[in-house]
C-alpha positions as CSV (number, residue, x, y, z in Angstrom):
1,X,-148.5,-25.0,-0.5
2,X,-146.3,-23.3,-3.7
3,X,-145.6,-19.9,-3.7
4,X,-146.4,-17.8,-6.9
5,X,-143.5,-17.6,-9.4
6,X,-143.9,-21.0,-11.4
7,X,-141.9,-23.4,-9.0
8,X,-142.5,-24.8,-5.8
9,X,-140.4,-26.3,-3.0
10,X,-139.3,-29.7,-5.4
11,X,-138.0,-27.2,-7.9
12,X,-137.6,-24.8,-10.7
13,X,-140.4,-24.5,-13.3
14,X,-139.1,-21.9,-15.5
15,X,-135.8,-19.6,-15.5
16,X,-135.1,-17.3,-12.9
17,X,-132.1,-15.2,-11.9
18,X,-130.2,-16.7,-8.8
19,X,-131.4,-13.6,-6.4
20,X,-134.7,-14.4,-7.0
21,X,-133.9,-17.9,-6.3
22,X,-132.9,-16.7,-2.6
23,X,-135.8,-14.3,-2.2
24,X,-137.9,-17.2,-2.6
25,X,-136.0,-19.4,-0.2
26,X,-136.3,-16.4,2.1
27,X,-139.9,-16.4,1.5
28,X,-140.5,-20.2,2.6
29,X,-138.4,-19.0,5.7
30,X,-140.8,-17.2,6.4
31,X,-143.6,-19.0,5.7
32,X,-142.5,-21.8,7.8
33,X,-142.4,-19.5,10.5
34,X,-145.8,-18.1,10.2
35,X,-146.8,-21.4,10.0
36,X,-145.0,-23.1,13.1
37,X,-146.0,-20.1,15.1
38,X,-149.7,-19.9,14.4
39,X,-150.1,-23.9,14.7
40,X,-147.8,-22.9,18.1
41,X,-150.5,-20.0,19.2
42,X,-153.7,-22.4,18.1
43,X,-152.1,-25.3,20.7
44,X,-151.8,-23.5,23.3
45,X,-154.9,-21.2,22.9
46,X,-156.7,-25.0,22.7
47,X,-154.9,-26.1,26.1
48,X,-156.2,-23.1,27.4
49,X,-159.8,-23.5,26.2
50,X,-159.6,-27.6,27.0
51,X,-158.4,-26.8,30.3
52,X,-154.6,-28.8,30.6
53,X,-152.8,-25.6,30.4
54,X,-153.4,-22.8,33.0
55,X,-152.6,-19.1,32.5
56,X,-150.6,-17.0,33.8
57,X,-153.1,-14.8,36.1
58,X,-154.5,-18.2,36.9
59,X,-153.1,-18.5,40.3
60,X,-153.8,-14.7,41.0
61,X,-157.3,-15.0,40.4
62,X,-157.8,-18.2,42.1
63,X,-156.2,-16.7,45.2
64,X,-159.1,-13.6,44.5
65,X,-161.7,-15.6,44.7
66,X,-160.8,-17.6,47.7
67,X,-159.7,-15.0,50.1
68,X,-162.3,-15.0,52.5
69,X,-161.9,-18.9,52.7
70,X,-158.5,-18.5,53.3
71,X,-159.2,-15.7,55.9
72,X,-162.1,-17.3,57.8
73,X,-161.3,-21.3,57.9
74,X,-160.4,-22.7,60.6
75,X,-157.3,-24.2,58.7
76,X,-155.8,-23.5,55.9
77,X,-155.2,-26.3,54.1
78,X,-154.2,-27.1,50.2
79,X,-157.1,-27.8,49.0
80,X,-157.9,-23.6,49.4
81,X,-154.2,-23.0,48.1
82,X,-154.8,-23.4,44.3
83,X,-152.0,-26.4,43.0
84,X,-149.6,-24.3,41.4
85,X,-148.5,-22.7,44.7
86,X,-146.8,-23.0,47.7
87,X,-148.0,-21.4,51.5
88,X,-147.2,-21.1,54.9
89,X,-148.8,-20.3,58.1
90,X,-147.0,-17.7,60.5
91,X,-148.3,-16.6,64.4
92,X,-147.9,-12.7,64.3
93,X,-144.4,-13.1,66.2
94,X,-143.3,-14.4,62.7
95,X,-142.9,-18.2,63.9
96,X,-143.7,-20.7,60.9
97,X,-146.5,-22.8,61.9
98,X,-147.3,-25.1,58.9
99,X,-147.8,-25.2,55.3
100,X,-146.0,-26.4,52.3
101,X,-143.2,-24.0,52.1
102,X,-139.3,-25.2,52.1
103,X,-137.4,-24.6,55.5
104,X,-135.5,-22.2,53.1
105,X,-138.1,-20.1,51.9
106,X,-139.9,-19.7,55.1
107,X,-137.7,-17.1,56.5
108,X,-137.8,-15.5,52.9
109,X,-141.5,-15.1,52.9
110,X,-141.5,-13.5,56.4
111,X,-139.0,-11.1,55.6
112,X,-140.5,-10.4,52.8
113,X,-144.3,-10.1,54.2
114,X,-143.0,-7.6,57.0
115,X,-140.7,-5.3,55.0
116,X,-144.0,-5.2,52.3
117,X,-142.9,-6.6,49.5
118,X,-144.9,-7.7,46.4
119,X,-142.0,-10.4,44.5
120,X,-138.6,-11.3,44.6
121,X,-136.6,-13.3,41.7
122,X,-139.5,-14.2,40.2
123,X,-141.9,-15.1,42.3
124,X,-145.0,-12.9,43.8
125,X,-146.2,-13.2,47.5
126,X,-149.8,-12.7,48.6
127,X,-150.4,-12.4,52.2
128,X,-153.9,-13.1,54.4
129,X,-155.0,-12.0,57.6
130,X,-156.3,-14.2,59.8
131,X,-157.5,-13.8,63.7
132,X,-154.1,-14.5,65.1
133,X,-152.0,-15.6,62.0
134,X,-150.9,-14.9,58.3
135,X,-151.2,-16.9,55.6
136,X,-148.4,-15.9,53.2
137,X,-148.9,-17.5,49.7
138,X,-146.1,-17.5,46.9
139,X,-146.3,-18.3,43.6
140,X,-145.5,-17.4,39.8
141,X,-147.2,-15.3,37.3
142,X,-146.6,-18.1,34.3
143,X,-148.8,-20.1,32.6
144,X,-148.6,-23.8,33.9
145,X,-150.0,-27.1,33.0
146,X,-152.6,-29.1,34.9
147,X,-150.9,-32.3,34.8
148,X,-148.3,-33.1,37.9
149,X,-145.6,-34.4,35.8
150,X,-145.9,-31.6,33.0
151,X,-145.8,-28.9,36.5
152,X,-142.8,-30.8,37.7
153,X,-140.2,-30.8,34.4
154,X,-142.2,-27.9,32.4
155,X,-143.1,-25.6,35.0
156,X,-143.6,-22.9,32.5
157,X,-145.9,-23.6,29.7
158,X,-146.0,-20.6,27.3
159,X,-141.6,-20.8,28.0
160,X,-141.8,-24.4,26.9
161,X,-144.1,-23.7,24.2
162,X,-141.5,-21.2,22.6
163,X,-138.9,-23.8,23.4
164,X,-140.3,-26.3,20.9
165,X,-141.5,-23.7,18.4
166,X,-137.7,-22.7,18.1
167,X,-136.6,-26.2,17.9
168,X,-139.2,-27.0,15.4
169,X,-138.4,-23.6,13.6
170,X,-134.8,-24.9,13.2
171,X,-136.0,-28.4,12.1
172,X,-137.9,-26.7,9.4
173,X,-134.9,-24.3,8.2
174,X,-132.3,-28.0,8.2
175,X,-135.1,-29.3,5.9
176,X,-136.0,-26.7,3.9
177,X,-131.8,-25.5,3.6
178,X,-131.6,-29.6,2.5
179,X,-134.1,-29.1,-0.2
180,X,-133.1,-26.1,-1.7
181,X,-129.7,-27.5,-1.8
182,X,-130.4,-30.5,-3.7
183,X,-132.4,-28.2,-6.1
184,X,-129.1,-25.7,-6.8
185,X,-126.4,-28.7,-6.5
186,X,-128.8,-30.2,-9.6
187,X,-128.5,-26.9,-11.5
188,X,-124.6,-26.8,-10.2
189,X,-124.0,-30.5,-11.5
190,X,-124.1,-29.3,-15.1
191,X,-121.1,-26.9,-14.5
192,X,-119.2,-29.5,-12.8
193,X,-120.0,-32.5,-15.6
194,X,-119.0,-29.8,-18.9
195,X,-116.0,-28.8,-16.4
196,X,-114.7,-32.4,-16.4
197,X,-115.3,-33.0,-19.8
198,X,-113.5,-30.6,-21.1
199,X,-110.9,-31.6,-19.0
200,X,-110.8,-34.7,-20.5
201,X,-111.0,-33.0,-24.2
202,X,-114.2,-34.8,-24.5
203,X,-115.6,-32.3,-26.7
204,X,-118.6,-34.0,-28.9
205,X,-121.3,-33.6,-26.1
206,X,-124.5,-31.7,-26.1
207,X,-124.9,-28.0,-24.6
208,X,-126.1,-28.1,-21.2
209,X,-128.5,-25.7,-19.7
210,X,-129.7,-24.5,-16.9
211,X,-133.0,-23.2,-15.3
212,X,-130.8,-20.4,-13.1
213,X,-130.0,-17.5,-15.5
214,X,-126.7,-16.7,-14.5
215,X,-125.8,-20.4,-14.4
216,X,-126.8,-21.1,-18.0
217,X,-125.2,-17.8,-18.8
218,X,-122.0,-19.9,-17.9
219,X,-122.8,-22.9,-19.6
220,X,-123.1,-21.2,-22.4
221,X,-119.6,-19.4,-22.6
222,X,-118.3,-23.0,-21.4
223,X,-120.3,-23.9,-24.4
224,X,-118.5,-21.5,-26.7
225,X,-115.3,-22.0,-25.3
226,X,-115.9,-25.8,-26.3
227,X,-116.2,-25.0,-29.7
228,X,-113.4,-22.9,-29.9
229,X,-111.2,-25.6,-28.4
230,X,-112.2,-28.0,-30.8
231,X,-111.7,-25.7,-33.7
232,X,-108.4,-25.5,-32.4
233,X,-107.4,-28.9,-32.0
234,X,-108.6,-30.0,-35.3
235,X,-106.6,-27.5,-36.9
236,X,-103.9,-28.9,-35.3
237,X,-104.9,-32.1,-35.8
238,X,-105.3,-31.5,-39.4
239,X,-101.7,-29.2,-39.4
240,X,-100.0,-32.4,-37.8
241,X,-101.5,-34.7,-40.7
242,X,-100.0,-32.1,-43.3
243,X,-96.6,-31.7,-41.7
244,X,-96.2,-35.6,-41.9
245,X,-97.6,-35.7,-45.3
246,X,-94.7,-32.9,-46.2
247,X,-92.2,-34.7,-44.5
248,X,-92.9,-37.9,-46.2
249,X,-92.7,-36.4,-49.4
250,X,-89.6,-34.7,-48.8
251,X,-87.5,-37.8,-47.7
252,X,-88.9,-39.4,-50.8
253,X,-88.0,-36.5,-53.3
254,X,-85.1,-36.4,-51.1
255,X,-83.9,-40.1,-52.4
256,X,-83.9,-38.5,-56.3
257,X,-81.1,-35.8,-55.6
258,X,-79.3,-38.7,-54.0
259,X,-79.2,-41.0,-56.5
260,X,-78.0,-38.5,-59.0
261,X,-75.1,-37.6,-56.6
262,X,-74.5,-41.2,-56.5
263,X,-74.7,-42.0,-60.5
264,X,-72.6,-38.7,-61.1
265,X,-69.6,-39.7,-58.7
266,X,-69.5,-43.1,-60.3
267,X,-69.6,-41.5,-63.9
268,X,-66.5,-39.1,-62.3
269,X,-65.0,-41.9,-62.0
270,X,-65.4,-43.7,-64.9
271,X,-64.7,-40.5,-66.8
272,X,-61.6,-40.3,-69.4
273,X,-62.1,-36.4,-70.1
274,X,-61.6,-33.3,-68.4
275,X,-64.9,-31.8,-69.6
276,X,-67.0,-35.0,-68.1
277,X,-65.6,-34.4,-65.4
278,X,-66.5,-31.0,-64.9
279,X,-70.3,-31.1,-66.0
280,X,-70.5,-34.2,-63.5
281,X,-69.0,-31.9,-60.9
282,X,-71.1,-29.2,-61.9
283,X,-74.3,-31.6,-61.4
284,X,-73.2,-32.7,-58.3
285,X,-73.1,-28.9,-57.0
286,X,-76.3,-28.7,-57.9
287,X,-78.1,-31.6,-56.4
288,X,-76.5,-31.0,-53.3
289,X,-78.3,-27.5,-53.7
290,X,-81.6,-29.1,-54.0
291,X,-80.8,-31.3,-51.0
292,X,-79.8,-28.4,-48.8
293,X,-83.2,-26.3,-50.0
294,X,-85.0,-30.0,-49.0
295,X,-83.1,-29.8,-45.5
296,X,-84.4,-26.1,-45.3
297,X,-87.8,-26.3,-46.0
298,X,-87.8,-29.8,-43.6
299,X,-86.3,-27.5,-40.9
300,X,-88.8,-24.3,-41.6
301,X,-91.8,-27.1,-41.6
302,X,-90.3,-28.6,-37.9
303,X,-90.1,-24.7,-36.2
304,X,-93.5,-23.9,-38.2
305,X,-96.7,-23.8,-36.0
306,X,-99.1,-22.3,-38.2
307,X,-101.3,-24.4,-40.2
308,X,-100.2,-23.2,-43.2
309,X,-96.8,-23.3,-45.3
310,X,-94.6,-20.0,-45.5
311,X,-94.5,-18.5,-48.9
312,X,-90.8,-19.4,-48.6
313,X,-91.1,-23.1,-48.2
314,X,-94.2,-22.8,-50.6
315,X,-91.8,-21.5,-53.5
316,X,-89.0,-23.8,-52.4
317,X,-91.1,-26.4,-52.2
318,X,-92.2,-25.3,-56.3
319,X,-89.2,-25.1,-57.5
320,X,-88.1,-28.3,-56.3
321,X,-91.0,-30.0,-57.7
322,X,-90.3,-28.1,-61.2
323,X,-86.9,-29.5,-61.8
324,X,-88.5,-33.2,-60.6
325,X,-89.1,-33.8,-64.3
326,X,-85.4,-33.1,-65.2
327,X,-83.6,-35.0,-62.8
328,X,-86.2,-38.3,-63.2
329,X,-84.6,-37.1,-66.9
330,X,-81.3,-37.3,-66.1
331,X,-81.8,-41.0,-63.6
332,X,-82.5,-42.7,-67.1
333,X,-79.6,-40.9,-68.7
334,X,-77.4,-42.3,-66.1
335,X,-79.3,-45.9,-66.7
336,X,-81.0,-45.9,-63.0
């Protein structure tokens, strides 16, 4: 049995929206219950017809049809009384004679008989006249099963009957909630693997999907938001990979302005005249220049986070290449 729609109860067939998911678990609700009851309505309907379940009117009727036995016999005894009820036998004084009522009920059904009632909590009394006595019958207007056992435990049948349809409607709704939980935990599972993988900045999976509408609407922004994180971490990747590219090269172009410092404070020394003195001085102040423009750009690249150079350090970082040539010029001058 599958409902129209292109699924049935083992799963999705094609994409649906999630309401639509829940009018359809509404409508195997409420097929199960059609279902339970009619098979319910057919069983007893069979007892009926088969004869091990007795109807409600059954005792009335029987108690119809053997009035005039009841009224003219000698004795009433049980087999006159039909099974599913209970007698007793009173003079007209009101003294209880015999039958099969309990010593509590027999004052009951007297009191009852004389003030003319027809019931009381449930239960109907039928009275016969007889020559000199009253036969005062009690019983229940409830269907009832043939069996002893059944009449002792179930006395009610069509009460049990709607006892075990509930049960059994319950049953159903346990199942079927079980079913269609696996089916939306299996669409749910894809949320909760992308959501872990993400987590774990495992980004080089597939794009899931999702045969709920509004759940594959999410995977797909998850899917989105995927890419966008690894955009981003490859830029920084690749920014981290050019800062330490930069910063190599720096400490080695560093090591050139050092040297010359080096060569020109041992030519100062060496020096006889005023004038080499000065233009070694003079060199000096500007190599320590370059090395404090090196230190700037070094400290602009370390507060930098954008994946590019400034145009600052960029021209800095020109200029200082420029005068490479000249000071690699001046290292052989000063033999190094």
């Amino acid at each position: 049995m599958r409902p129209s729609g292109g699924w049935g109860i083992d799963g999705i067939k094609r994409k649906i929206r999630l309401h639509t998911f829940f009018i359809r678990y509404a409508v195997w609700v409420m097929i199960g219950a059609v279902v339970i009851l009619t098979a319910a309505l057919l069983l007893f309907s069979a007892g009926i017809e088969t004869g091990w379940i007795l109807p409600a009117n059954y005792a009335e009727g029987m108690l119809t049809g053997r009035a005039r036995q009841i009224q003219s016999a000698e004795r009433v005894t049980e087999d006159l009384i039909p099974e599913t009820c209970r007698y007793g036998v009173y003079d007209r004084e009101g003294t209880y004679l015999y039958g099969t009522f309990e010593k509590e009920e027999r004052e009951d059904a007297w009191e009852i008989y004389r003030e003319g009632e027809r019931g009381k909590e449930g239960y109907y009394f039928r009275s016969f006249d007889r020559e000199r006595e009253v036969c005062i019958v009690k019983y229940r207007m409830v269907s009832s099963y043939t069996n002893k056992f059944l009449q002792q435990y179930f006395p009610a049948a069509d009460w049990t009957l709607i006892g075990v349809t509930v049960i059994l409607f319950f049953l159903y709704l346990i199942w079927l909630a079980k079913r269609f939980g696996r089916i939306i935990s299996r669409e749910i599972s894809s949320l909760e693997q992308v959501t872990e993988n993400i987590s774990q900045q495992e980004l080089n999976f597939e794009r899931k999907s999702s045969k709920v509408l509004e759940i594959d609407a999410v995977l797909q922004s998850m899917d989105q938001m995927r890419e966008a994180l690894r955009q981003s971490l490859h830029r920084q990747w690749n920014m981290e990979q050019v800062r330490r590219e930069q910063m190599a090269a720096l400490a080695h172009d560093i090591k050139t302005p050092l040297t010359i410092l080096r060569g020109n404070a041992e030519l100062t020394l060496e020096a006889e005249k005023l004038e080499e003195v000065k233009e070694y001085a003079e060199e000096i102040r500007e190599e320590t220049k370059t090395i404090e423009n090196y230190l700037q750009v070094l400290q602009e690249m370390l507060l930098s986070e954008r994946n590019q150079t400034t145009a600052k350090q960029r021209q800095i970082y020109y200029d200082l290449q420029k005068n490479k040539k000249d000071r690699q010029t001046h290292l052989q001058r000063l033999g190094r």
